[in-house]
C-alpha positions as protocol buffer text, in pm:
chain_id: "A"
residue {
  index: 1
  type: UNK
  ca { x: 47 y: -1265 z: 112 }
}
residue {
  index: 2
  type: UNK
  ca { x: 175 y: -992 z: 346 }
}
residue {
  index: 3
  type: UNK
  ca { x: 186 y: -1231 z: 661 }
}
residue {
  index: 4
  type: UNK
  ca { x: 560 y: -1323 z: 731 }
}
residue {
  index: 5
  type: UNK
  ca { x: 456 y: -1651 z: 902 }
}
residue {
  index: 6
  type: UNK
  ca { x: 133 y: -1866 z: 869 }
}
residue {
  index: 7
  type: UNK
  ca { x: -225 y: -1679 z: 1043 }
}
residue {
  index: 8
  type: UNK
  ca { x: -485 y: -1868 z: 1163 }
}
residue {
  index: 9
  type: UNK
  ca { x: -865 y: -1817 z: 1011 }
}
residue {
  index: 10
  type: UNK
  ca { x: -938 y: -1658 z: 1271 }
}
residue {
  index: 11
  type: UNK
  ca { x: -652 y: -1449 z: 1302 }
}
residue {
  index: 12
  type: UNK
  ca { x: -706 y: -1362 z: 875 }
}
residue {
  index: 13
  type: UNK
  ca { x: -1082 y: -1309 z: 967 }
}
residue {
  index: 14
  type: UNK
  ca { x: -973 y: -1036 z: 1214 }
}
residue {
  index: 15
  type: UNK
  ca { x: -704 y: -905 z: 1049 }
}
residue {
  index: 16
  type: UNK
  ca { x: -883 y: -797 z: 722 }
}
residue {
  index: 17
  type: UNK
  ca { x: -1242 y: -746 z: 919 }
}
residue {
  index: 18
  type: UNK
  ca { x: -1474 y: -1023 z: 780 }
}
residue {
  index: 19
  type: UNK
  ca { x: -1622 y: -1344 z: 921 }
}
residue {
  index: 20
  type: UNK
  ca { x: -1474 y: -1675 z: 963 }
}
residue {
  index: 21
  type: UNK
  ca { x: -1696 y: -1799 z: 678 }
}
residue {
  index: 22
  type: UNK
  ca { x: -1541 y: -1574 z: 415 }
}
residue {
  index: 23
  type: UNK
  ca { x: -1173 y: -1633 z: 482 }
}
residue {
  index: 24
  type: UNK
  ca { x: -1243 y: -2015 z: 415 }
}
residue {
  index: 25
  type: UNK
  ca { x: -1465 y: -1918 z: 93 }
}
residue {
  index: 26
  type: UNK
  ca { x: -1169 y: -1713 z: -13 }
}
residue {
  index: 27
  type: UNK
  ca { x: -929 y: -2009 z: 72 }
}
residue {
  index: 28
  type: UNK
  ca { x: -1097 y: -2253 z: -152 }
}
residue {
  index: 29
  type: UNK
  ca { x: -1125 y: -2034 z: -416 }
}
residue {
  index: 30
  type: UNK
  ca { x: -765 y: -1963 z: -429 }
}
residue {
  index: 31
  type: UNK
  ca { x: -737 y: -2343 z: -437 }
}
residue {
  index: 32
  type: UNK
  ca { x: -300 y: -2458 z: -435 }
}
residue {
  index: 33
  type: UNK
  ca { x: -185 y: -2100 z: -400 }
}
residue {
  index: 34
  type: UNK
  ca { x: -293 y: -2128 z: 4 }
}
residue {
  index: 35
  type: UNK
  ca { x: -175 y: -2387 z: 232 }
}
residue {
  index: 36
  type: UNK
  ca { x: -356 y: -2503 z: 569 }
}
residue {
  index: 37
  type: UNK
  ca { x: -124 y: -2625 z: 795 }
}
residue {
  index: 38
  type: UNK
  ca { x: -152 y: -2673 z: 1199 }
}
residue {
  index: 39
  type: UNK
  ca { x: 2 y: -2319 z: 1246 }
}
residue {
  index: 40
  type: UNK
  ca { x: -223 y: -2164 z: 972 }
}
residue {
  index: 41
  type: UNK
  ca { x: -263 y: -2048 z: 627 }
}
residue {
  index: 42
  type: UNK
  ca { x: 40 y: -1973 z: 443 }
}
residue {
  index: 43
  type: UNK
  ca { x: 90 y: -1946 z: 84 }
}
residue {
  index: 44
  type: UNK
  ca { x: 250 y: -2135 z: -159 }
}
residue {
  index: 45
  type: UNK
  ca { x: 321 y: -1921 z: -493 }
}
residue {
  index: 46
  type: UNK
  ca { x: 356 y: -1568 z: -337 }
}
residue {
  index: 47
  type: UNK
  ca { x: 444 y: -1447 z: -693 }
}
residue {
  index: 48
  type: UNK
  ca { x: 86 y: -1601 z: -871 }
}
residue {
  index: 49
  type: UNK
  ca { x: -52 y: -1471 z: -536 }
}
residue {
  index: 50
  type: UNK
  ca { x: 16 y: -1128 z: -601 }
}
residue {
  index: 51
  type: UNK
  ca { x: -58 y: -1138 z: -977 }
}
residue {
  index: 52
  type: UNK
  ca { x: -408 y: -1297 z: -917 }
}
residue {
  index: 53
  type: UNK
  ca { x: -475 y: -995 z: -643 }
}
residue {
  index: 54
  type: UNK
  ca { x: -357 y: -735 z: -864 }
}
residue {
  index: 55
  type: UNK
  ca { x: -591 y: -852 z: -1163 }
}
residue {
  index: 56
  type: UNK
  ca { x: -869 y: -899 z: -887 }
}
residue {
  index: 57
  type: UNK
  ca { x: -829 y: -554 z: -705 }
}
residue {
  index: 58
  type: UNK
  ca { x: -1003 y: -235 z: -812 }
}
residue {
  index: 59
  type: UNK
  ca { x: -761 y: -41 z: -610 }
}
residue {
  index: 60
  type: UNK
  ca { x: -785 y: 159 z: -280 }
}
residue {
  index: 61
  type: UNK
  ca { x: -1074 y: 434 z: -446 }
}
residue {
  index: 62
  type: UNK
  ca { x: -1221 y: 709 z: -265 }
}
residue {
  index: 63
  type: UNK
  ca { x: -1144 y: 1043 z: -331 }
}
residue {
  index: 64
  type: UNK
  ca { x: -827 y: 1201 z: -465 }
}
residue {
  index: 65
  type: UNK
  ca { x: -667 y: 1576 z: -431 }
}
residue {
  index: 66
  type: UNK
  ca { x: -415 y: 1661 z: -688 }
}
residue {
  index: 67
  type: UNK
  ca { x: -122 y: 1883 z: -557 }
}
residue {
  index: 68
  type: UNK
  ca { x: 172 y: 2080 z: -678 }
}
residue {
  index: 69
  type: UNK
  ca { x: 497 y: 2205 z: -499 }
}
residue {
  index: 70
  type: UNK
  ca { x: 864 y: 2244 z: -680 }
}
residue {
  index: 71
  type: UNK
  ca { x: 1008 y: 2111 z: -340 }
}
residue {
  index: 72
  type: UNK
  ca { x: 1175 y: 1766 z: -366 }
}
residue {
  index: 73
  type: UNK
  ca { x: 883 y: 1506 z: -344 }
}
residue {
  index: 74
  type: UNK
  ca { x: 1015 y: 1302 z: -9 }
}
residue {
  index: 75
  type: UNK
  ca { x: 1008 y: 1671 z: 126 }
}
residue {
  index: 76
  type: UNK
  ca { x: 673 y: 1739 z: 12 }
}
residue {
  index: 77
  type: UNK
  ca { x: 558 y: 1418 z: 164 }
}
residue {
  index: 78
  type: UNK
  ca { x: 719 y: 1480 z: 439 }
}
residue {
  index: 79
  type: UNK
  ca { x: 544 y: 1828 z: 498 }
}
residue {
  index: 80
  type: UNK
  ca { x: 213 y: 1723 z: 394 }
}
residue {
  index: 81
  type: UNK
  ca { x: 243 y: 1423 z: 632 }
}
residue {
  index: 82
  type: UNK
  ca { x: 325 y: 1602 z: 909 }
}
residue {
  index: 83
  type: UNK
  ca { x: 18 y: 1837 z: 826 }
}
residue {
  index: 84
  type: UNK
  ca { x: -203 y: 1535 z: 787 }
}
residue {
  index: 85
  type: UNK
  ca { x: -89 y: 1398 z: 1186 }
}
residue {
  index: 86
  type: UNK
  ca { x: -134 y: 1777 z: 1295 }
}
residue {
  index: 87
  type: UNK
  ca { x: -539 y: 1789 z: 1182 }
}
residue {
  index: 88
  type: UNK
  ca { x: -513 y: 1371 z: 1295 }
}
residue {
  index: 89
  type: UNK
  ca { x: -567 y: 1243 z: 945 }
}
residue {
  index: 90
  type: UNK
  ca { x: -377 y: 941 z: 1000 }
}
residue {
  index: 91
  type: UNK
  ca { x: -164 y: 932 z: 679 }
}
residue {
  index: 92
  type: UNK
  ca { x: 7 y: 638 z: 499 }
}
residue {
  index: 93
  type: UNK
  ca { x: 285 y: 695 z: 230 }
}
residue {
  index: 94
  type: UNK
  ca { x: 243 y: 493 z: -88 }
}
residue {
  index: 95
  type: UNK
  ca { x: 365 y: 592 z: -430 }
}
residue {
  index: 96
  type: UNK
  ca { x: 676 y: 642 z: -542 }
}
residue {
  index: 97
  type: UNK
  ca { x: 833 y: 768 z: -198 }
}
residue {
  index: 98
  type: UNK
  ca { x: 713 y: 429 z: -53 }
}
residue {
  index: 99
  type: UNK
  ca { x: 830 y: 224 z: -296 }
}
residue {
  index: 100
  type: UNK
  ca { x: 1157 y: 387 z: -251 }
}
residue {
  index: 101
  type: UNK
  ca { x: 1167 y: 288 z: 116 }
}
residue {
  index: 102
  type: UNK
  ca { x: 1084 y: -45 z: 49 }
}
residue {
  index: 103
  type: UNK
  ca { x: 1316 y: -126 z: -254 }
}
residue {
  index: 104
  type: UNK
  ca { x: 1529 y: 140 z: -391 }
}
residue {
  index: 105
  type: UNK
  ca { x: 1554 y: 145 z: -715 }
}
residue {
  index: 106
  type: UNK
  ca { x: 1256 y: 414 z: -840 }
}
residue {
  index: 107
  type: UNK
  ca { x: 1376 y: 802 z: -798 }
}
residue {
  index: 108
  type: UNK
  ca { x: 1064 y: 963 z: -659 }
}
residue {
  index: 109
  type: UNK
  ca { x: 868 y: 1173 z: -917 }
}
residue {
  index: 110
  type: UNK
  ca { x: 515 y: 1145 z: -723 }
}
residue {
  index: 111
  type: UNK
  ca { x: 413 y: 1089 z: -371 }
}
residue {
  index: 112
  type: UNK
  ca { x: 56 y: 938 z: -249 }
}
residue {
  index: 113
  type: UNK
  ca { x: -90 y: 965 z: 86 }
}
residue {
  index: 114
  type: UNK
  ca { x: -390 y: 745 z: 231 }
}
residue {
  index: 115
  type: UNK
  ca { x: -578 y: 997 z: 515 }
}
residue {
  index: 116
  type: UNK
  ca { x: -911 y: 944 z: 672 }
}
residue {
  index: 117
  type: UNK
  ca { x: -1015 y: 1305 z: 624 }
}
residue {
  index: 118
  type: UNK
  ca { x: -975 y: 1597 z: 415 }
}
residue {
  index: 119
  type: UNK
  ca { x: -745 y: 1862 z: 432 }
}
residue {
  index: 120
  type: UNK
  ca { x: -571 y: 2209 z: 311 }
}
residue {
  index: 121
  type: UNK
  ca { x: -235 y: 2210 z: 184 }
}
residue {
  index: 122
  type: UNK
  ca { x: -223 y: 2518 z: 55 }
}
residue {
  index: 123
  type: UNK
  ca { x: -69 y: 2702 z: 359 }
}
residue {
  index: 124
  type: UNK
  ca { x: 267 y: 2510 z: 377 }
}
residue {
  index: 125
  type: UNK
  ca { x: 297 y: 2604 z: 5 }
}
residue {
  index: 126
  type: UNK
  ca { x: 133 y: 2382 z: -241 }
}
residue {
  index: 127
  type: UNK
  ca { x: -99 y: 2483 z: -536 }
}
residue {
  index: 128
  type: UNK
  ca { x: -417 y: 2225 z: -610 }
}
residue {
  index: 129
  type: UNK
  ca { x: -405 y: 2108 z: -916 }
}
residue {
  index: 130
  type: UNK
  ca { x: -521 y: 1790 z: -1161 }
}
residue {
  index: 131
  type: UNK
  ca { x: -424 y: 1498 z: -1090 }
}
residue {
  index: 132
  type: UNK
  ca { x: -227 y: 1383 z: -1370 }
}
residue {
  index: 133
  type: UNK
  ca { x: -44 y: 1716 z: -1331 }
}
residue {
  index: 134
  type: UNK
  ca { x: 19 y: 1657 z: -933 }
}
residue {
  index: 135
  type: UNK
  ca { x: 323 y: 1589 z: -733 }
}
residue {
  index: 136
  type: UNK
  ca { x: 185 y: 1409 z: -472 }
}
residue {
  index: 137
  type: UNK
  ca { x: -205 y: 1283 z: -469 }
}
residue {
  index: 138
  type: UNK
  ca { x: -391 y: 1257 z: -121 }
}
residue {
  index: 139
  type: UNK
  ca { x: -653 y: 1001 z: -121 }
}
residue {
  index: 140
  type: UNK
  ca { x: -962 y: 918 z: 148 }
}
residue {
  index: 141
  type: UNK
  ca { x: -994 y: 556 z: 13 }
}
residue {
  index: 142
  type: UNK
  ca { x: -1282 y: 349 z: 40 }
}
residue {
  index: 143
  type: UNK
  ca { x: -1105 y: 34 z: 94 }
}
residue {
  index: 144
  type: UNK
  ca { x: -1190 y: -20 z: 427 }
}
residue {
  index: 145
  type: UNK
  ca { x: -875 y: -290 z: 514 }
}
residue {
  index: 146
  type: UNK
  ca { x: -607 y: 30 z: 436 }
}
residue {
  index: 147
  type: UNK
  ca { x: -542 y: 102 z: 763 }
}
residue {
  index: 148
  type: UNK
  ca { x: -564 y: -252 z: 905 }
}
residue {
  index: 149
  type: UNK
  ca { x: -326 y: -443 z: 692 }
}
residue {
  index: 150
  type: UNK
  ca { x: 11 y: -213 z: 799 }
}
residue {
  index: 151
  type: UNK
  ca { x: 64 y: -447 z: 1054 }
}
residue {
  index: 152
  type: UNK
  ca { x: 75 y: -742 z: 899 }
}
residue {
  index: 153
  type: UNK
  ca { x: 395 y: -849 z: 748 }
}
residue {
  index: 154
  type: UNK
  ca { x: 757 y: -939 z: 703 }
}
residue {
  index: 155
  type: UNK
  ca { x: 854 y: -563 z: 564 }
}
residue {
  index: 156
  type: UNK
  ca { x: 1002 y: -315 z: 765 }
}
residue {
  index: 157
  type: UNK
  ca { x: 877 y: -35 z: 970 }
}
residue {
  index: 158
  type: UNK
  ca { x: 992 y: 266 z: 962 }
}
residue {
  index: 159
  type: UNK
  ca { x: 1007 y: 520 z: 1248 }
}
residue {
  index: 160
  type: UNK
  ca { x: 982 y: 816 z: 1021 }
}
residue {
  index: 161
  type: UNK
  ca { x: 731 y: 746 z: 790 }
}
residue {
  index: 162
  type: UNK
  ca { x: 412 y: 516 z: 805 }
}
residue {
  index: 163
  type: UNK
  ca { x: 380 y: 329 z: 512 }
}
residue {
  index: 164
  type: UNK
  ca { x: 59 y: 160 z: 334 }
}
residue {
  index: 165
  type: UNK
  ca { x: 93 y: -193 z: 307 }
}
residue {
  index: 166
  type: UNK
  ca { x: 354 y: -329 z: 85 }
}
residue {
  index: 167
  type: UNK
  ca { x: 98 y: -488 z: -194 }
}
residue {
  index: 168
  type: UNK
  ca { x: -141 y: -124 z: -214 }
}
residue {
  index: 169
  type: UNK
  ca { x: 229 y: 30 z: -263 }
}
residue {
  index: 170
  type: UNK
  ca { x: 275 y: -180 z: -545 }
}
residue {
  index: 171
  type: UNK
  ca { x: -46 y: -171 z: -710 }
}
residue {
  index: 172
  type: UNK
  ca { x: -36 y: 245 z: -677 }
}
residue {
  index: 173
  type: UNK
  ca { x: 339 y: 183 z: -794 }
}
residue {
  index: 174
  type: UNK
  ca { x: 229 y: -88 z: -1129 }
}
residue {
  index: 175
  type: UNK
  ca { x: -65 y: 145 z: -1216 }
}
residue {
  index: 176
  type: UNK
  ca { x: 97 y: 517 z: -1231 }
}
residue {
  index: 177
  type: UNK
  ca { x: 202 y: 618 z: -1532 }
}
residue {
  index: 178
  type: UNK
  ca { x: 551 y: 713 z: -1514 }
}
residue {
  index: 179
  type: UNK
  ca { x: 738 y: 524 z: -1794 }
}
residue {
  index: 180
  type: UNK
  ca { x: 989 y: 343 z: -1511 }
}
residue {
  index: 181
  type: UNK
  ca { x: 640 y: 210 z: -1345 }
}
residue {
  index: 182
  type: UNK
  ca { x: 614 y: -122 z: -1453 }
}
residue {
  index: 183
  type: UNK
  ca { x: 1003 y: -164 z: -1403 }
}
residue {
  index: 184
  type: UNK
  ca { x: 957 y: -40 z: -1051 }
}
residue {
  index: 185
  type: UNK
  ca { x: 669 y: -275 z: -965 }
}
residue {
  index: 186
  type: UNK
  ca { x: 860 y: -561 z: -1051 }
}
residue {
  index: 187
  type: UNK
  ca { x: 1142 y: -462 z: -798 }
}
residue {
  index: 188
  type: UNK
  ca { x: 885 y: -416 z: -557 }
}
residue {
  index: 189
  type: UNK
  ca { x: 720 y: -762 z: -622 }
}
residue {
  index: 190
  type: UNK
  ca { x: 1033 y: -961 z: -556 }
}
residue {
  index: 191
  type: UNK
  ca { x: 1011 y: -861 z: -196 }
}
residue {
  index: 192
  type: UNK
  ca { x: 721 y: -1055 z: -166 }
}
residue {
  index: 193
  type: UNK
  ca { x: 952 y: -1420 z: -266 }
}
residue {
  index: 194
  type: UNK
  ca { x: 1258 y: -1272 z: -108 }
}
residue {
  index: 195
  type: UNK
  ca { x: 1104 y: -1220 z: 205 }
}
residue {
  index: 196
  type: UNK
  ca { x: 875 y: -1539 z: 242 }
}
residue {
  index: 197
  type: UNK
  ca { x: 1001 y: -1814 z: 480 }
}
residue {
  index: 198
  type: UNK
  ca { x: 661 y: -1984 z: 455 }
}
């Protein structure tokens, strides 16, 4: 779904970290919506792709931190991400400031960032705090393919910011719960036809 031309099984296999085996189990359950051609997979309905993952996937999970600053939230991303690559936590924007990036349309009223470890925020000013009352929401996910998926893809990357893949941005994006949310997905989601040439 993310792949801006067809992958090979064995490519896929690598790509997400699982076996051969399980990338054609996977195939043949999705039945029409992949294609095997003699460069690869590709798929065929990106749009009943993505709505079959999103009822299939539980999310990223892990643990969550809530936090709280009255900076502008791309500024408070921007600080805490820069904290996060200081202690080497490897972050990855998601959320609203991601979804911004990748389709304007959503003014940012919460940031997420993806990190492999835990850390402090409270020295470059924010206050912890729950997390439906948080600005921005650092997560340690357990979803083992967060980190290996950026890569993959016809979406942009940007030199100032690394961003989660474009699907985990719109899942965080569908399932906030800022009234514009579901509006904002949607914007999101027609990246993933505009941008197809498969």
């Amino acid at each position: 779904m993310l792949a801006d031309m067809p992958m090979h099984q064995s490519q896929t296999a690598e790509s997400v970290g699982v076996s051969q085996q399980m990338v054609s189990r996977v195939c043949m359950d999705l039945g029409y919506l992949i294609a095997r051609t003699v460069d690869g997979l590709k798929t065929q309905e990106p749009a009943k792709l993505l709505e079959r993952w999103v009822t299939n996937y539980p999310g990223a999970g892990g643990q969550q931190f809530g936090w709280y600053s009255l900076d502008p939230v791309v500024q408070q991303t921007q600080q805490a991400v820069g904290e996060a690559q200081l202690l080497g936590a490897r972050p990855l924007i998601s959320g609203d400031v991601a979804a911004d990036r990748l389709m304007p349309w959503k003014l940012p009223t919460r940031s997420k960032i993806y990190v492999d470890s835990p850390f402090d925020l409270v020295d470059c000013g924010f206050v912890p705090v729950p997390l439906e009352e948080a600005t921005l929401i650092t997560c340690i996910p357990e979803d083992p393919t967060v980190w290996r998926l950026i890569s993959i893809g016809a979406f942009t990357i940007y030199e100032d910011m690394d961003l989660a893949d474009a699907a985990l941005v719109y899942w965080d994006v569908l399932n906030s719960n800022d009234v514009d949310s579901q509006e904002a997905a949607e914007h999101l989601a027609s990246l993933f036809t505009a941008t197809r040439s498969l």
